[in-house]
C-alpha positions in Angstrom: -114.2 80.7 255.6 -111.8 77.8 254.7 -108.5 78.3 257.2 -106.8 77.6 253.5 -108.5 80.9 252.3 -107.8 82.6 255.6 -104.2 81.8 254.7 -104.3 82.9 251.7 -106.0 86.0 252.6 -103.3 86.6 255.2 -100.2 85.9 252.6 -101.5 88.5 250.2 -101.9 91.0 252.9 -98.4 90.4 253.7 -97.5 90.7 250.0 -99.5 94.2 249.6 -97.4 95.3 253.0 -94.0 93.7 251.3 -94.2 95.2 247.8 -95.3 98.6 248.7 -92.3 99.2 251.0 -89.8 101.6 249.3 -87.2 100.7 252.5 -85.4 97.2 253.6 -88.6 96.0 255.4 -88.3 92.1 255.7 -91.9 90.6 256.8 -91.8 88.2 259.4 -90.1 85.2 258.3 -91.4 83.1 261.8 -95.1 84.2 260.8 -94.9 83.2 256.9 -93.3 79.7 257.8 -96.6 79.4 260.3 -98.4 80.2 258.0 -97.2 78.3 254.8 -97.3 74.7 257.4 -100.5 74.9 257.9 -101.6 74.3 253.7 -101.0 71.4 251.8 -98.2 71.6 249.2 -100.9 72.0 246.3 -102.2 74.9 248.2 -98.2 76.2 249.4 -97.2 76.1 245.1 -100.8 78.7 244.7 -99.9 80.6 247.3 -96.3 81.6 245.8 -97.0 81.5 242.1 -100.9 82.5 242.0 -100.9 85.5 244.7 -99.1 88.9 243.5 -99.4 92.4 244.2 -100.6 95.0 242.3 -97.7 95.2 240.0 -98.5 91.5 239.2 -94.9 90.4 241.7 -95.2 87.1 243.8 -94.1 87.1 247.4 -91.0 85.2 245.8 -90.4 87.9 243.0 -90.1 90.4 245.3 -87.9 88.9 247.6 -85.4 88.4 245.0 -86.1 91.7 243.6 -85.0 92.9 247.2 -82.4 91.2 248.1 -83.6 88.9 251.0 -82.3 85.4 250.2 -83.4 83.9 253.6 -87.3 84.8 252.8 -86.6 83.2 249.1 -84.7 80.1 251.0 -87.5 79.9 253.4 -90.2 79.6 251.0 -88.6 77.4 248.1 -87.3 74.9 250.8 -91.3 75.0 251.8 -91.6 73.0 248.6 -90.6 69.5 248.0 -87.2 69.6 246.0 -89.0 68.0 242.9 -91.1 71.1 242.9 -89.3 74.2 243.3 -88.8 75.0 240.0 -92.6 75.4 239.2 -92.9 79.0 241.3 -90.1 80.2 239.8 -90.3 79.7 235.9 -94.3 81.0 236.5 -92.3 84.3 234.2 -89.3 83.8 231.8 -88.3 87.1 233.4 -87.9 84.6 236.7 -86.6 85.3 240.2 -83.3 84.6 239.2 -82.9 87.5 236.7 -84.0 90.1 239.1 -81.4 88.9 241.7 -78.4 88.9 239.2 -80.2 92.3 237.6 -79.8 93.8 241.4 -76.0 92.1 242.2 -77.4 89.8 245.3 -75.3 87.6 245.0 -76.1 85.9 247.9 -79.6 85.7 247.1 -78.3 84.2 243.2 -76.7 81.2 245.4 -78.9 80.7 247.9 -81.8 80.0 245.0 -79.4 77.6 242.9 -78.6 76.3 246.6 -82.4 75.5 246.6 -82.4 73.1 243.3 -81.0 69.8 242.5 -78.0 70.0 239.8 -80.7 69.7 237.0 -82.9 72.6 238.1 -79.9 74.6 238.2 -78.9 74.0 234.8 -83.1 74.7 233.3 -82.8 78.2 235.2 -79.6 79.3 234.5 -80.4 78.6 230.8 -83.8 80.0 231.0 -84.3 83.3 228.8 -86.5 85.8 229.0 -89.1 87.6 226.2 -86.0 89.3 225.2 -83.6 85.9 224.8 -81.9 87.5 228.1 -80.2 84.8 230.9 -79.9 85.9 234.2 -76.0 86.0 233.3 -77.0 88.5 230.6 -78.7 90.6 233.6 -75.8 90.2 235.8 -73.4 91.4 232.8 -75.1 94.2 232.0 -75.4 95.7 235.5 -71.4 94.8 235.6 -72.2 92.9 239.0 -69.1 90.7 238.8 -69.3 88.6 241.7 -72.7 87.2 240.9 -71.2 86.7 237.4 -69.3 84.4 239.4 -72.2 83.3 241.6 -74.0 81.9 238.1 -70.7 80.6 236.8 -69.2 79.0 239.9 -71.2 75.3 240.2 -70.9 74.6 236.2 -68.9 72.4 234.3 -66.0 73.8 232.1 -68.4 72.3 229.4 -72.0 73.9 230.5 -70.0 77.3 231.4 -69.0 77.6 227.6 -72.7 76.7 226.6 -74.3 79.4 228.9 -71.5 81.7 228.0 -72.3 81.3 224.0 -75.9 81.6 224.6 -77.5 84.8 222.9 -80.1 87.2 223.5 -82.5 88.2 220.3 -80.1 90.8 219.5 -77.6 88.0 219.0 -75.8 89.4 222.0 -73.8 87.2 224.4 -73.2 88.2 227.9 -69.8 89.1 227.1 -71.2 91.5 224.5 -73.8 93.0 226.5 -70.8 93.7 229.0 -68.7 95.6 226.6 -71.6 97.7 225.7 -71.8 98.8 228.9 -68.2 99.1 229.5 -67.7 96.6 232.6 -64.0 95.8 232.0 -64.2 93.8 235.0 -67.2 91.8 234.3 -66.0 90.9 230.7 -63.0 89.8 232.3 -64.4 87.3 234.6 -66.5 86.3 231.9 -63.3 85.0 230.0 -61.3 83.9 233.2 -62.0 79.8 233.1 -61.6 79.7 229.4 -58.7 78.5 227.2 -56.8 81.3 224.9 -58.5 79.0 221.9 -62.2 79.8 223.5 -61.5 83.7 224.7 -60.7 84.0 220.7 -63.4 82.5 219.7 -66.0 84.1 222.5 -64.8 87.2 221.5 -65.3 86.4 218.1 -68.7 85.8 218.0 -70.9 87.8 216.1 -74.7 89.5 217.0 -77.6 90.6 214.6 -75.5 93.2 213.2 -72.5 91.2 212.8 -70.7 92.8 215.9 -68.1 91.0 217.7 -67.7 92.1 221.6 -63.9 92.8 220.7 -65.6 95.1 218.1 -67.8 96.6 220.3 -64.8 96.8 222.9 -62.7 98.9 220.8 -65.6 101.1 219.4 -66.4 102.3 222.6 -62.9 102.9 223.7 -63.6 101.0 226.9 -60.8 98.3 226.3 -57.5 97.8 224.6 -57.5 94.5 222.9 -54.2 93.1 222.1 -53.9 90.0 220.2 -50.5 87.9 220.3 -49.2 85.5 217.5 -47.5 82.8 219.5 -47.1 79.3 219.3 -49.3 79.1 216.6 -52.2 79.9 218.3 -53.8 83.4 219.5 -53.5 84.4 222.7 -56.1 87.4 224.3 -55.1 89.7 227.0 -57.3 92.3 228.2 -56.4 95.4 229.5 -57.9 98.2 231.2 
């Protein structure tokens, strides 16, 4: 037997292990390092995209999934920084939704942390089956701070982009928010944005020609008060 396939063989034993584990378990970090230098990167990319467990997870996915952002540094950084985006878009559903999904934040930073400024940018944009971004994830779950995590590193420009991006439904993450009722959440969402933007954000319309100020006041989880001044609107948000 190859010592590549003895790897391998050892990797998806670990995986089974991982993935099965209801509690924190984190495998051995020292022993996957070991055994991820001894394969060439051809060989390293397989063994994190091509190896899952029996609910079809990679050792990556399931790191993210639980939270353990040194075992997802450890094994993008395995990868030359050109190549680090290829284990993770293997699923639109990537790595990066299931962290925001679960509120690791640190996790969410310490993947972006992994990828050059243009990698960040393909991921954070990346949507799944359902048109969801990992920001729609985060928005839904109301997990604030990694709605900060995702927003943090972007230009005023790109945040507006990623913040106007829609699922299938139409719905932006500030709509999915209000659904849920994640005054918080919504809030951040429109923090960096000018009175001119919050209007229009709020504004815009899904499928079924809903606004999230709409959807806001339908649900009776916000009051929205809107203020003629200056000839422009201003939004304030309350609680």
């Amino acid at each position: 037997m190859s010592s590549t396939q003895t790897t391998a063989d050892e990797v998806q034993q670990i995986l089974s292990e991982y993935g099965k584990s209801d509690d924190p378990w984190d495998p051995d970090i020292e022993r996957l390092k070991n055994l991820i230098s001894k394969v060439s990167v051809d060989e390293r990319y397989k063994l994190l995209s091509s190896i899952t467990d029996s609910d079809g997870d990679t050792l990556l996915t399931t790191a993210a999934r639980k939270g353990h952002t040194e075992l997802c540094v450890t094994l993008l950084s395995s990868l030359p920084s050109a190549d680090r985006l290829k284990p993770i878009l293997v699923d639109n559903y990537t790595v990066l939704h299931s962290a925001a999904w679960m509120g690791y934040k640190g996790t969410v930073s310490g993947i972006l942390n992994c990828l050059t400024a243009d990698q960040q940018l393909q991921l954070l944009f990346t949507q799944s089956i359902f048109g969801d971004t990992a920001l729609h994830k985060a928005a839904q779950r109301g997990n604030t701070e990694t709605v900060r995590a995702l927003l943090e590193n972007l230009t005023p420009e790109q945040q507006i982009q990623l913040l106007f991006t829609q699922n299938i439904d139409g719905n932006t993450a500030l709509h999915v928010a209000a659904r849920w009722g994640h005054a918080e959440t919504a809030k951040t969402l429109l923090d960096n944005l000018t009175p001119e933007q919050q209007l229009k954000l709020l504004s815009a319309q899904n499928d079924q020609g809903m606004t999230a100020s709409v959807t806001m006041r339908t649900l009776k989880h916000y009051q929205i008060e809107i203020d003629y001044r200056v000839n422009y609107r201003k939004f304030a948000i309350f609680t």
